[in-house]
Backbone bond lengths (Angstrom), bond angles and torsions (degrees), N, CA, C in turn:
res aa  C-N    CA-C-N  psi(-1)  N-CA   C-N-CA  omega(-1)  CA-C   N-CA-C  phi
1 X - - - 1.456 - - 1.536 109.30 -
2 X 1.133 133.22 151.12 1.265 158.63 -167.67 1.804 107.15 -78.28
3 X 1.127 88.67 130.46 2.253 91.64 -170.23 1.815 86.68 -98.46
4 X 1.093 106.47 35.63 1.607 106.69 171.54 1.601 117.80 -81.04
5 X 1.379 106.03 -32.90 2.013 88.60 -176.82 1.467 92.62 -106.94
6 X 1.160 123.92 -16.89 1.710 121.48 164.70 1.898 110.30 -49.57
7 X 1.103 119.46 -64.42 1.486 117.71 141.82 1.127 137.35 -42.03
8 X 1.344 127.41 -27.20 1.994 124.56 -177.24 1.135 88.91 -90.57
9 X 1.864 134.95 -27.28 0.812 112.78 -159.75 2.083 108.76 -99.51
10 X 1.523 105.56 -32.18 1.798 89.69 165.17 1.693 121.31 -60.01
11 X 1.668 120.78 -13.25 1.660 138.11 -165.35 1.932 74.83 -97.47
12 X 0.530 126.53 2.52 1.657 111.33 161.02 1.387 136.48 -109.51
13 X 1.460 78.35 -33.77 1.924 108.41 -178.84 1.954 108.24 -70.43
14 X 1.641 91.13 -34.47 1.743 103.41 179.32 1.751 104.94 -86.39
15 X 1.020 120.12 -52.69 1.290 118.69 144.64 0.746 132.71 7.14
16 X 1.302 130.17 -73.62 1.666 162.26 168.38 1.108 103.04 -80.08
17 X 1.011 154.34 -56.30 1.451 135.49 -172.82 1.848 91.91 -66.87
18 X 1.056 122.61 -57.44 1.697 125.07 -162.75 1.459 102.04 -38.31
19 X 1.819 111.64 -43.93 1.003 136.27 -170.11 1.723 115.54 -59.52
20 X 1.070 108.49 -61.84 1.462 129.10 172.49 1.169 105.59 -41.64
21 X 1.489 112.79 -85.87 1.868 124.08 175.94 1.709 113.74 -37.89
22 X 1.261 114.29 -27.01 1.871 116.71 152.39 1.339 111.96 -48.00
23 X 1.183 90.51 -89.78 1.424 106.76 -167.90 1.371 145.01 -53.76
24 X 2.110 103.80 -48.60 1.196 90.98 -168.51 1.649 132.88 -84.15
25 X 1.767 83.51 16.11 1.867 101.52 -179.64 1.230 109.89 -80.11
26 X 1.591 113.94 -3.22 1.719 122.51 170.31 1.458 117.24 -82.84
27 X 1.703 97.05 -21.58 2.077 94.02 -163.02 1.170 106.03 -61.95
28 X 1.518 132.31 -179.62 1.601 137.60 165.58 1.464 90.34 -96.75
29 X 1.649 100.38 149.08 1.837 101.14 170.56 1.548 96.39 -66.40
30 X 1.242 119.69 -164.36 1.454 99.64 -70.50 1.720 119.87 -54.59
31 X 0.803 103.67 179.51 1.587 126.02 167.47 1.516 140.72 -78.36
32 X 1.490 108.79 63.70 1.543 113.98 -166.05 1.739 98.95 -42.26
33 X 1.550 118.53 126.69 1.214 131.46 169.68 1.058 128.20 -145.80
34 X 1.701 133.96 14.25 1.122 119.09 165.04 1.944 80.80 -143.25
35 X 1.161 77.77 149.41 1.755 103.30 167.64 1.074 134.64 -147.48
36 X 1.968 111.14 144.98 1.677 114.36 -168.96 1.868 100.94 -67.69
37 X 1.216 80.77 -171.99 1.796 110.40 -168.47 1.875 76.99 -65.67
38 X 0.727 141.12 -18.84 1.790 124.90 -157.36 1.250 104.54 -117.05
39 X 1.517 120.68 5.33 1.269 123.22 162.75 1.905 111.66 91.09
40 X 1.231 102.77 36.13 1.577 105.36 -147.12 1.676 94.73 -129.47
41 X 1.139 121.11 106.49 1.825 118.46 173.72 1.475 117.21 -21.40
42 X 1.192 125.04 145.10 1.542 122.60 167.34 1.497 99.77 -163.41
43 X 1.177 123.26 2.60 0.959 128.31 149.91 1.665 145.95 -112.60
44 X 1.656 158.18 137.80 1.104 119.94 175.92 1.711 104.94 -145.84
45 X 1.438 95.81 159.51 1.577 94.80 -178.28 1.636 112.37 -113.60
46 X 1.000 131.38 -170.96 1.815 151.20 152.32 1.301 98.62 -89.86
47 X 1.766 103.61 134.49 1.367 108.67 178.80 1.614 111.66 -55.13
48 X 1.217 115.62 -40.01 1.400 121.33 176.11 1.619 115.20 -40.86
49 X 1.809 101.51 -67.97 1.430 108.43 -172.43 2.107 102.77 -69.56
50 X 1.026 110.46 -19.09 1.536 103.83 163.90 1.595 132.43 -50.67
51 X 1.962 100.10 -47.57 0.870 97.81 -173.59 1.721 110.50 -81.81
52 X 1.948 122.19 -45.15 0.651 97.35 160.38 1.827 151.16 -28.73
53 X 1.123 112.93 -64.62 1.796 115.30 138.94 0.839 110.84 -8.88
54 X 1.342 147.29 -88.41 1.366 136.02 -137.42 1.925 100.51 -96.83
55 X 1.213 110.19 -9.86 1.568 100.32 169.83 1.446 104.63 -84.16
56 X 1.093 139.18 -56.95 1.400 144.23 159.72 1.584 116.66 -22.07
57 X 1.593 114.01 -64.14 1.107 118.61 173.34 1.791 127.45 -55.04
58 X 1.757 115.24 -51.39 1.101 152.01 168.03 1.906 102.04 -60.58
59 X 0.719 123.78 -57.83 1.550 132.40 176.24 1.565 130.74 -102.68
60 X 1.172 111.40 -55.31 1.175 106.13 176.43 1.117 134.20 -73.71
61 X 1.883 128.86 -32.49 0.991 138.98 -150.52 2.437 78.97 -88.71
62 X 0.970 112.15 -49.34 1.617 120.23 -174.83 1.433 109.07 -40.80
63 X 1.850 111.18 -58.86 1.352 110.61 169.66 1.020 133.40 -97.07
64 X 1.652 127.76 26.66 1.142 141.69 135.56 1.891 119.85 -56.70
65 X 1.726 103.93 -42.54 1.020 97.99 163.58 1.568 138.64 -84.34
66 X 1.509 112.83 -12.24 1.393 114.11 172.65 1.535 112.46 -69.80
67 X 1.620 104.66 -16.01 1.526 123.85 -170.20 1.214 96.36 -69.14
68 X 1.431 136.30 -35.60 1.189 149.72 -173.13 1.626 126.04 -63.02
69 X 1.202 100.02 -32.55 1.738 106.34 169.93 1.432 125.38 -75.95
70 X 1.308 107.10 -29.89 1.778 112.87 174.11 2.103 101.67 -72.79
71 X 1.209 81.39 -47.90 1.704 93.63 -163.64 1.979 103.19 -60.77
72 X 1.363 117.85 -58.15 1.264 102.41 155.65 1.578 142.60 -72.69
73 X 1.321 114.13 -8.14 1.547 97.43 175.46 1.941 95.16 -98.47
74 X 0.931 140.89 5.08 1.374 156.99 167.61 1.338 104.10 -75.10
75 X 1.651 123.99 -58.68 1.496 118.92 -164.35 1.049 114.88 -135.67
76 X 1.395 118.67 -3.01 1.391 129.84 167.74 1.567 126.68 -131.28
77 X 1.539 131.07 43.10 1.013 128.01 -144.27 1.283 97.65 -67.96
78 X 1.332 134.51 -47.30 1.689 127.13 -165.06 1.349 113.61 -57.05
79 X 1.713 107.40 -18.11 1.546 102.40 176.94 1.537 112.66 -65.04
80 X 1.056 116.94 -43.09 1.772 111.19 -163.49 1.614 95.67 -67.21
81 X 1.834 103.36 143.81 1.197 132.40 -153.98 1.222 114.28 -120.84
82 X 1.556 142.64 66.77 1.064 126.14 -160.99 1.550 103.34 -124.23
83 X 1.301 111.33 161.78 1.600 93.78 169.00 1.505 136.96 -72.79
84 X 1.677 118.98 134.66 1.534 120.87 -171.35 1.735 116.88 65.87
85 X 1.756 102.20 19.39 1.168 122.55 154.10 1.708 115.77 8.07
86 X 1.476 107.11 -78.04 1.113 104.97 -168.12 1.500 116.64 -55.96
87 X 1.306 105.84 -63.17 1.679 117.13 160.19 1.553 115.74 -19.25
88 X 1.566 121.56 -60.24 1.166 105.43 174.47 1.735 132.08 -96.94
89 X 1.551 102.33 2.56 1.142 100.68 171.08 1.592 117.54 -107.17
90 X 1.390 103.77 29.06 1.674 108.80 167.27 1.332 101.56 -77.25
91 X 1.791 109.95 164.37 1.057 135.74 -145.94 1.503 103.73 -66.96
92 X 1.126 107.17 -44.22 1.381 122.79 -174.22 1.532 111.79 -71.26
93 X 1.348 135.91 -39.69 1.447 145.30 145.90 1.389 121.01 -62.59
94 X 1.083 140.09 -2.55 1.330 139.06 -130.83 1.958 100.38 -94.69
95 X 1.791 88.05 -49.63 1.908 102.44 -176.72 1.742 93.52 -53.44
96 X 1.629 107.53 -78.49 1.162 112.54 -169.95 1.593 118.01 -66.43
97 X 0.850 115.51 42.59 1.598 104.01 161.85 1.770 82.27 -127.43
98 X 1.255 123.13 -66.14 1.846 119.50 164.34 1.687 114.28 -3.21
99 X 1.122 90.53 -91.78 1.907 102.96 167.81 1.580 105.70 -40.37
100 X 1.092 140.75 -53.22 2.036 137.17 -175.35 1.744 71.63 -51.23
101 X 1.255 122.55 -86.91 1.522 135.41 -138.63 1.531 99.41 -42.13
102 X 1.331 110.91 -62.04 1.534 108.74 -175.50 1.889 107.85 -65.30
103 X 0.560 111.86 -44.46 1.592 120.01 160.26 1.770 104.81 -22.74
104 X 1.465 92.62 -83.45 1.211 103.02 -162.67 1.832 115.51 -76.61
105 X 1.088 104.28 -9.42 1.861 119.86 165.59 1.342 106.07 -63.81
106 X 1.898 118.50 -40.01 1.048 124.20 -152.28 1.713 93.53 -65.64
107 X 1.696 104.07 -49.67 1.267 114.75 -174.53 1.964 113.46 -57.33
108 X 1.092 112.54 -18.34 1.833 108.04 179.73 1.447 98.43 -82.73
109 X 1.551 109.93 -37.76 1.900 107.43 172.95 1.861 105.73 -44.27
110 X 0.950 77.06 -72.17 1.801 87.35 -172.46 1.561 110.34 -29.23
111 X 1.709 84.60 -53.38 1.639 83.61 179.84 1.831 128.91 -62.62
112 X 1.422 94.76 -19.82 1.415 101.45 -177.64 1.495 110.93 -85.19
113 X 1.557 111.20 -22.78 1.712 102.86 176.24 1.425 103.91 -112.79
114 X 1.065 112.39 29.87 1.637 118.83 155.06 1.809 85.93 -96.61
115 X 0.993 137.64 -71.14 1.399 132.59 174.31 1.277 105.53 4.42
116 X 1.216 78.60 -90.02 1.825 114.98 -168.43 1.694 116.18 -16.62
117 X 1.238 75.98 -71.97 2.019 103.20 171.71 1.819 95.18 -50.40
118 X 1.043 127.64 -65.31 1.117 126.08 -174.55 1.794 111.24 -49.47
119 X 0.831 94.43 -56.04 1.882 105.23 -174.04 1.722 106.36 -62.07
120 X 1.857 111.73 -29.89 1.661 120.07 168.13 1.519 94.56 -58.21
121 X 1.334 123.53 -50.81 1.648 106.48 -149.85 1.593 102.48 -93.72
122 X 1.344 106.95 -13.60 1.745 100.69 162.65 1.681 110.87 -60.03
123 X 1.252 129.68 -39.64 1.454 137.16 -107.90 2.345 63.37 -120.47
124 X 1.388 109.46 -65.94 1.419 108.19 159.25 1.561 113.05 -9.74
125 X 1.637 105.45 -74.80 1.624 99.14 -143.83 1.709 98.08 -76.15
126 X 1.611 121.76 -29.82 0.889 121.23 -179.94 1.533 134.35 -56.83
127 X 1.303 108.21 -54.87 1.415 113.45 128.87 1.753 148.68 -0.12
128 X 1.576 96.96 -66.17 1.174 98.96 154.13 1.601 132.69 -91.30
129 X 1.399 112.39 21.50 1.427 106.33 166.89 1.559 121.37 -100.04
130 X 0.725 156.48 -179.74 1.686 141.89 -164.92 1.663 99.27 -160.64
131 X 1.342 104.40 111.69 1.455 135.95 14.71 1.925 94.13 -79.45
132 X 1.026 110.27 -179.51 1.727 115.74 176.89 1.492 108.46 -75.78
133 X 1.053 97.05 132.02 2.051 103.37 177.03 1.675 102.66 -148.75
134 X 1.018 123.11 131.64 1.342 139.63 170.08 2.040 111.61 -77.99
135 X 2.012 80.62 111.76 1.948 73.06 178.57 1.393 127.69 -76.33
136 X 1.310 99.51 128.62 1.755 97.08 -176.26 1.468 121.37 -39.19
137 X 1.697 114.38 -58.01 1.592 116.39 -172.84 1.568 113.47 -28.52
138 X 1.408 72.73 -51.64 1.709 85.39 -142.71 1.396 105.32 -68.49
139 X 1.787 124.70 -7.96 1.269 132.40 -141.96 1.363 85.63 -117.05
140 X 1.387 130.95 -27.44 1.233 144.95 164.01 1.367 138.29 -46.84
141 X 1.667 91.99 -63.88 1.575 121.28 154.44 1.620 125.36 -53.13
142 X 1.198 105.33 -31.78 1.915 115.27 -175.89 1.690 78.87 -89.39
143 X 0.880 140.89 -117.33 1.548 156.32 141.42 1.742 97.77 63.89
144 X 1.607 100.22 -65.26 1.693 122.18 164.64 1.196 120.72 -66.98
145 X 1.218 130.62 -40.52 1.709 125.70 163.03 1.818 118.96 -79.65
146 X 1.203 131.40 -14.98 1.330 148.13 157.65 1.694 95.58 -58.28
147 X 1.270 115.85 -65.01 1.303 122.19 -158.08 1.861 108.25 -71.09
148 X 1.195 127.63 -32.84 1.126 156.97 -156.97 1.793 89.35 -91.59
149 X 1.121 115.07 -75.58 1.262 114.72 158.21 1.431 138.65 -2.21
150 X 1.560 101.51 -71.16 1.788 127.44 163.36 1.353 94.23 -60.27
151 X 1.082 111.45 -51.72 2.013 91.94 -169.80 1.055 115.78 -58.02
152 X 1.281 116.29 -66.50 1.715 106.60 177.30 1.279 128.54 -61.93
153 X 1.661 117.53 -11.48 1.395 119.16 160.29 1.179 117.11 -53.71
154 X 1.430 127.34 -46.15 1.414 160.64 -152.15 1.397 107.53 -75.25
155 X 1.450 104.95 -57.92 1.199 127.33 169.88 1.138 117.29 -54.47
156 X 1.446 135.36 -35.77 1.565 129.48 -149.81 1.664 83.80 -117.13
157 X 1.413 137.00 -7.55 1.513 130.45 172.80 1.310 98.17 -90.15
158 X 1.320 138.89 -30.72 1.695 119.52 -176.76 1.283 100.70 -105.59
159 X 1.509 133.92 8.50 1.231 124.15 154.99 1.397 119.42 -91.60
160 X 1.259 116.98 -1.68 1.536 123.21 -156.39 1.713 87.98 -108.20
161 X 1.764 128.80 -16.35 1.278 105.20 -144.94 1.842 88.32 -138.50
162 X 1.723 104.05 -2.42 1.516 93.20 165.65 1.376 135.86 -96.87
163 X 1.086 124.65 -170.12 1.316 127.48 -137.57 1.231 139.45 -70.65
164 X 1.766 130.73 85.77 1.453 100.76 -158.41 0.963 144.81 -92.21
165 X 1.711 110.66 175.06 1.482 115.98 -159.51 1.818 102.35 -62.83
């Protein structure tokens, strides 16, 4: 398998941190960060607890889950859930279907701190408008390629793991 989203995904993780340590020494306290359906603050953070947040969220919460494939097929194998299970977690399939999984986990990381970064530079522009308001398009568009994302992730794990002819 390809060390390709294992790489897009630490060039994201540095990314984002590079990103953070820019920026969020620019925000005003607090930190408009959550917003209604109308684009309007209702939530706010400390630049501090912001940034923490978004490294956690952006990084940690991603390789917490790649952490997850050694740790359950190691001590919990009956837990992992894939389709026709048995089929691919026989002995003889067992490594390489492991390796696809972490492989392809690597790729939902990526996708989640490609998020991340995305949701920093929303959380950015909003910020700088006064009072703070979150722009729809653009919140739409990330929102739609995030989502678009999972599908074909989604898609290419229960096509990759059903049943063969």
């Amino acid at each position: 398998m390809s060390r390709l989203p294992f790489h897009a995904f630490a060039l994201l993780g540095v990314a984002l941190l590079v990103d953070l340590a820019l920026t969020v020494p620019s925000l005003a306290e607090p930190v408009a960060t959550h917003f209604d359906g109308t684009g309007q603050p209702n939530g706010w953070m400390t630049r501090t607890g912001y940034a923490i947040f978004m490294v956690a969220f952006g990084i940690g919460l991603p390789s917490l889950i790649l952490g997850l494939i050694p740790l359950i097929s190691g001590w919990f194998p009956t837990r992992i859930n894939i389709p026709n299970k048995q089929y691919w977690l026989a002995p003889e399939r067992r490594e390489e279907t492991l390796l696809f999984l972490r492989w392809h986990l690597c790729w939902l990381a990526t996708l989640m701190a490609f998020f991340a970064l995305a949701i920093h530079h929303l959380i950015l522009m909003a910020n700088a408008s006064r009072p703070p308001a979150l722009p729809h398009t653009p919140f739409l568009f990330m929102l739609g390629c995030f989502l678009a994302g999972m599908a074909v992730w989604t898609v290419l794990l229960w096509r990759r793991f059903r049943k063969p002819s």
